[in-house]
C-alpha positions in Angstrom: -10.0 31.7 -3.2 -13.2 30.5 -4.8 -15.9 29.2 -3.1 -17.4 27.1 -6.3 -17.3 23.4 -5.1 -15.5 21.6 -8.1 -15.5 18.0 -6.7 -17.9 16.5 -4.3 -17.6 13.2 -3.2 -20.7 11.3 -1.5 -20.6 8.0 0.2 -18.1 6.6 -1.7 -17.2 3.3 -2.0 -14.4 0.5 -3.5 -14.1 -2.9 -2.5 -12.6 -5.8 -3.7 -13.2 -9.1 -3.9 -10.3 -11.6 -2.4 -10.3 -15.1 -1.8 -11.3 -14.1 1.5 -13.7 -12.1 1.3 -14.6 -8.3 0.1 -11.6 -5.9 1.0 -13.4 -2.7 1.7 -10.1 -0.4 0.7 -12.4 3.0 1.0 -15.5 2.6 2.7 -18.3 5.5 2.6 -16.1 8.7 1.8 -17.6 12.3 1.7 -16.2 15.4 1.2 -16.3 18.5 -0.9 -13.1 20.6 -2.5 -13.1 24.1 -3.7 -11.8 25.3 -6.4 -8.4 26.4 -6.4 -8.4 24.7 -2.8 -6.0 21.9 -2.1 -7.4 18.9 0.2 -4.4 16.6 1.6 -5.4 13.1 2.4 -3.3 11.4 5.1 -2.9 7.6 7.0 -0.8 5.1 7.1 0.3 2.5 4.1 -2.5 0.4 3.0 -5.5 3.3 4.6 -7.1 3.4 0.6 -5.8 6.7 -0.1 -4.4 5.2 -3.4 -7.1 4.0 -3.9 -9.4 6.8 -3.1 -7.5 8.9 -5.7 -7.8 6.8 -8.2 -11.4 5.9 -8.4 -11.9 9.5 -8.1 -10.5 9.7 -11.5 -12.2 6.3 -12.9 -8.6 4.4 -13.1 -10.7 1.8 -10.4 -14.5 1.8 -11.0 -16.7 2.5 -7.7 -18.5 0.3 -6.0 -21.2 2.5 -4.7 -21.9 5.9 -4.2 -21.1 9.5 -5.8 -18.4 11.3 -7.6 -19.8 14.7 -8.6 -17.3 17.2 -10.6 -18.5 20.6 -11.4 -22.1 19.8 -10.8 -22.1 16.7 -12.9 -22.0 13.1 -11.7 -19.7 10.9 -13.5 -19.8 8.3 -11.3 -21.0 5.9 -14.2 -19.9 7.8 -17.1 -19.6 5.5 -20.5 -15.6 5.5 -21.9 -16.3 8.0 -24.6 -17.8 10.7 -21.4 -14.9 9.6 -19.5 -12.7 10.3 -21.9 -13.7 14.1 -22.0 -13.6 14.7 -18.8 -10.6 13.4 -18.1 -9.1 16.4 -20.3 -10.0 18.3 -16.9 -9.0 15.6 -14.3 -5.5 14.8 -14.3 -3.1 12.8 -12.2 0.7 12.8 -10.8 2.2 9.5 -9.8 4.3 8.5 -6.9 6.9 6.9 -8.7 7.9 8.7 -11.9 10.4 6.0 -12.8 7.8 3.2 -13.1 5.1 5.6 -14.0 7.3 7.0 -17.5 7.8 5.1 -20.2 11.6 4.1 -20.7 11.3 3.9 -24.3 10.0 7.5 -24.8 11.6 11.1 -24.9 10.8 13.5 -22.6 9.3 15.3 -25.6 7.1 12.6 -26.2 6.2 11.6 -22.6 4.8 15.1 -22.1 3.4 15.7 -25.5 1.0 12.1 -25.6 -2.1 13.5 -24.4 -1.8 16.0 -27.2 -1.4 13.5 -29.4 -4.3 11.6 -27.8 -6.5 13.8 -28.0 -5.2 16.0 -31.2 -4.9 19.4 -29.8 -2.0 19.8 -32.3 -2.2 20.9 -35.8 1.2 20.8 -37.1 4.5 19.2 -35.9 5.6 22.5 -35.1 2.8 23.1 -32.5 3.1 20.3 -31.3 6.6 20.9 -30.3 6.0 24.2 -29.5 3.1 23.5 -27.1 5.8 20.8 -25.6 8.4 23.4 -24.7 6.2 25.7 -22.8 5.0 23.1 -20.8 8.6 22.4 -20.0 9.3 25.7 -19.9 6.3 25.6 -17.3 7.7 23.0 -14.9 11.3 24.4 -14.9 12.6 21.9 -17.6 15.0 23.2 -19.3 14.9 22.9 -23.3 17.9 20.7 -23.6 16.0 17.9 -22.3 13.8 17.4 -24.7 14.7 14.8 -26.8 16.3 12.9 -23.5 15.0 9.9 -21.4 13.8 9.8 -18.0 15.9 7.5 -17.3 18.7 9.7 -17.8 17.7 12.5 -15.7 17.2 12.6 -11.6 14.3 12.1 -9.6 13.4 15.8 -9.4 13.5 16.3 -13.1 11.5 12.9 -13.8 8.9 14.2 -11.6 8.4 17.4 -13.4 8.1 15.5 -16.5 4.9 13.7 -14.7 4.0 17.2 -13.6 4.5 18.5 -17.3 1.9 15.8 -18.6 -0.6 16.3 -15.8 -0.8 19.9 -17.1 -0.8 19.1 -21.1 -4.1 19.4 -21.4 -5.1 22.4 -19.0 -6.5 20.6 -16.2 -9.1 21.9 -13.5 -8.2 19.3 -11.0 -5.3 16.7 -10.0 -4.7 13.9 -7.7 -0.9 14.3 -6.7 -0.6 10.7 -5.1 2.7 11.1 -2.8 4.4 13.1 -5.6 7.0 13.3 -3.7 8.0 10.2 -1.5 10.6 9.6 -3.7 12.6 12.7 -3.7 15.3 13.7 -1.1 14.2 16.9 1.1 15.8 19.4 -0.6 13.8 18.3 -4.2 10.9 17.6 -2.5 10.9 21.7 -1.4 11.2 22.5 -4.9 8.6 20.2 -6.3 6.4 21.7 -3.2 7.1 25.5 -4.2 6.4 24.2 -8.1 2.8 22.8 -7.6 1.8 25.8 -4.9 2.9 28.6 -8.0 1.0 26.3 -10.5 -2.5 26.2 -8.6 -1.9 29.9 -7.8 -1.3 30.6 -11.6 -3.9 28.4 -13.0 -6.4 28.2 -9.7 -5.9 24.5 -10.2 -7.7 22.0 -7.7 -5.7 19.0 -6.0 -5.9 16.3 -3.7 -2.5 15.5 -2.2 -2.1 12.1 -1.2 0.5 11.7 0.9 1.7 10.1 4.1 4.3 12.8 5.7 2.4 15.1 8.1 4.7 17.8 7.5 4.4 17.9 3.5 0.5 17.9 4.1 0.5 20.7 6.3 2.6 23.1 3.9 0.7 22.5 1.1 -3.1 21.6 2.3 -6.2 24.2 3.1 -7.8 21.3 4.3 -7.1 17.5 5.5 -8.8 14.7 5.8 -7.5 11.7 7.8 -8.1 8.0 6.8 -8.0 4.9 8.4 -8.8 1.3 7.1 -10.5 3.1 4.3 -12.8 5.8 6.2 -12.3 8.8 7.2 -12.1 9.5 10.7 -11.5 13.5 11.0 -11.7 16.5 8.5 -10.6 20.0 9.4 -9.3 22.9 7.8 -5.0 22.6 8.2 -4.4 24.6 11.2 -7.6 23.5 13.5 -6.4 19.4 12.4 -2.8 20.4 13.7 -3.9 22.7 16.4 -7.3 20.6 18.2 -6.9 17.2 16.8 -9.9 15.1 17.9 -9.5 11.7 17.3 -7.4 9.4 19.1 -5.4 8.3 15.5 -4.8 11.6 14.6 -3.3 12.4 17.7 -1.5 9.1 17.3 -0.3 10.4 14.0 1.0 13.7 15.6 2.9 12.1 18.4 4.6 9.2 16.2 7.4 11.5 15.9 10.9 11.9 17.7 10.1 14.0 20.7 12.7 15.3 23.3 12.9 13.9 27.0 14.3 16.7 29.1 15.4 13.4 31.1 16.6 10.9 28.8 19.5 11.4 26.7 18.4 9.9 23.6 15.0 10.4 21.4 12.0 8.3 22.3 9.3 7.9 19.8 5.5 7.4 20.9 4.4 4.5 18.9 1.1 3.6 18.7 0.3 0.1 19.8 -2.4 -3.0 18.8 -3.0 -4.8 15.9 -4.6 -3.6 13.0 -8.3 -4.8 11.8 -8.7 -6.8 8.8 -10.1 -4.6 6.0 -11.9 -7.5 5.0 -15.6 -7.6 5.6 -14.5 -5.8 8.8 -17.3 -5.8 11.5 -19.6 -2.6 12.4 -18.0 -0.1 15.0 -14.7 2.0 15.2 -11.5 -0.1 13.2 -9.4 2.2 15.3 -10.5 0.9 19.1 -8.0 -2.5 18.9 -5.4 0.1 19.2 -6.9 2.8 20.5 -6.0 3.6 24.1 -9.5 5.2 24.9 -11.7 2.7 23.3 -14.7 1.9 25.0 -17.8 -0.6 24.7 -19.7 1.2 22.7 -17.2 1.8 20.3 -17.7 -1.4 18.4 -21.0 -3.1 17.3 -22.3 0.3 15.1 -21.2 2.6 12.6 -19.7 6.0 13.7 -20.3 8.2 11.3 -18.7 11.9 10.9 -20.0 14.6 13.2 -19.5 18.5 13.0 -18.0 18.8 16.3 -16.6 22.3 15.8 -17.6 24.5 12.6 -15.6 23.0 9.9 -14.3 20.4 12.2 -15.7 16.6 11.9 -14.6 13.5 13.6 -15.9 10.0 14.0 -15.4 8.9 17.3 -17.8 7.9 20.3 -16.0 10.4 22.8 -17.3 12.9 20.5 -21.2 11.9 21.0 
């Protein structure tokens, strides 16, 4: 494993304007991947992980702060910059059925950025460089000239996989690449990325919302809430020690066993959520958070090493 950081993220901020107000959807992000490394990125629906990814890759501009990859900061890179970098910055959808093209082949889908970018000479390497990326992501040949919409989940999903890696990226987002899928695709989609970053030392982010995906695949997580991060620990001190009150919320909002009751209960966490929108200084956990306390609310609580490599933003932690 490398210890080059490839993306650094400081202070990083998207918001957007509504009718009532700014909607701060990620709000003063830092953190650092290595290469090779894989950071997961977890939180419930409508966190800013989404969103997170994608600014990260210029599909929503920032609002403020830094995106630094490989030592450069492209955080206000013109179209034609962008468009170079972005040979080395890649991304896999969530939903490869609204993310592919209906009206293209499966040889097409993959080859675009090829064609985008004219790596090709000839037809024939064109079509050659097409089949070993499907060769790559366990497509099998005879697919080539079919459309996603005729194949399964799994196989549309290594299409979206196959056109990530097209141009021989450094880094991807995977934003929940595999939601989607049943359990038993999901596993094979899992296995698939893992083998790829170990062939090619490739760098992700995994977006995702399923704790036990995250923990298979991550080195390290960080956990958002209302758009900031509120703990970031390598995998097994996050799952082992968790610090703050919604990751341990996280954690226990699964079915656990009574040895007294007969059926499953589930530990549910309870409150209601605060608005993202111009939200007030202070902790946007404490209206549910069981441990909140006065001081948790009328300042901003920012990350804090609390054990090496382990950070969390929480008063108890002061």
């Amino acid at each position: 494993m490398s210890e080059k950081v490839l993306i650094e993220v400081n202070n990083l901020k998207k918001y957007f304007k509504t009718s009532k107000g700014m909607l701060h959807a990620v709000d003063g992000i830092n953190f650092r991947v290595k290469k090779g490394t894989t950071l997961g990125v977890v939180g419930e629906s409508g966190c800013g992980k989404s969103t997170l990814g994608r600014t990260l890759l210029h599909l929503h501009e920032a609002t403020d702060g830094q995106i630094i990859y490989d030592g450069q900061d492209i955080t206000k890179y013109n179209p034609d910059k962008l468009k170079e970098i972005r040979k080395k910055m890649q991304m896999i959808f969530q939903d490869p059925s609204a993310s592919l093209d209906p009206r293209m082949s499966v040889r097409d889908l993959i080859g675009e950025p090829l064609k985008v970018y004219k790596v090709c000479r000839t037809k024939e390497e064109y079509n050659e460089k097409v089949l070993e990326i499907m060769d790559t992501v366990g497509l099998s040949k005879r697919y080539a000239d079919s459309y996603s919409h005729e194949l399964d989940g799994g196989r549309r999903q290594r299409i979206g996989i196959g056109r990530a890696l097209a141009m021989d990226p450094e880094f991807i987002v995977c934003d929940e690449p595999v939601s989607a899928l049943d359990v038993s695709i999901q596993a094979q989609v899992l296995n698939l990325l893992m083998d790829l970053q170990e062939e090619k030392e490739l760098t992700y982010i995994f977006i995702t919302h399923d704790l036990s995906v995250v923990k298979h695949i991550s080195h390290e997580i960080a956990v958002m809430y209302l758009g900031q991060c509120v703990e970031y620990a390598v995998t097994k001190d996050l799952f082992g020690t968790p610090l703050h009150p919604y990751t341990k919320g996280l954690l226990d909002a699964v079915p656990v066993p009574k040895l007294t009751a007969k059926k499953l209960q589930t530990e549910v966490m309870r409150g209601e959520l605060t608005s993202p929108i111009e939200p007030k200084a202070g902790c946007r956990f404490a209206a549910r958070c069981p441990k909140a306390r006065e001081c948790c609310t009328g300042k901003d609580i920012p990350l804090r090493e609390i054990e090496p490599g382990h950070f969390v933003a929480c008063t108890l932690y002061e």
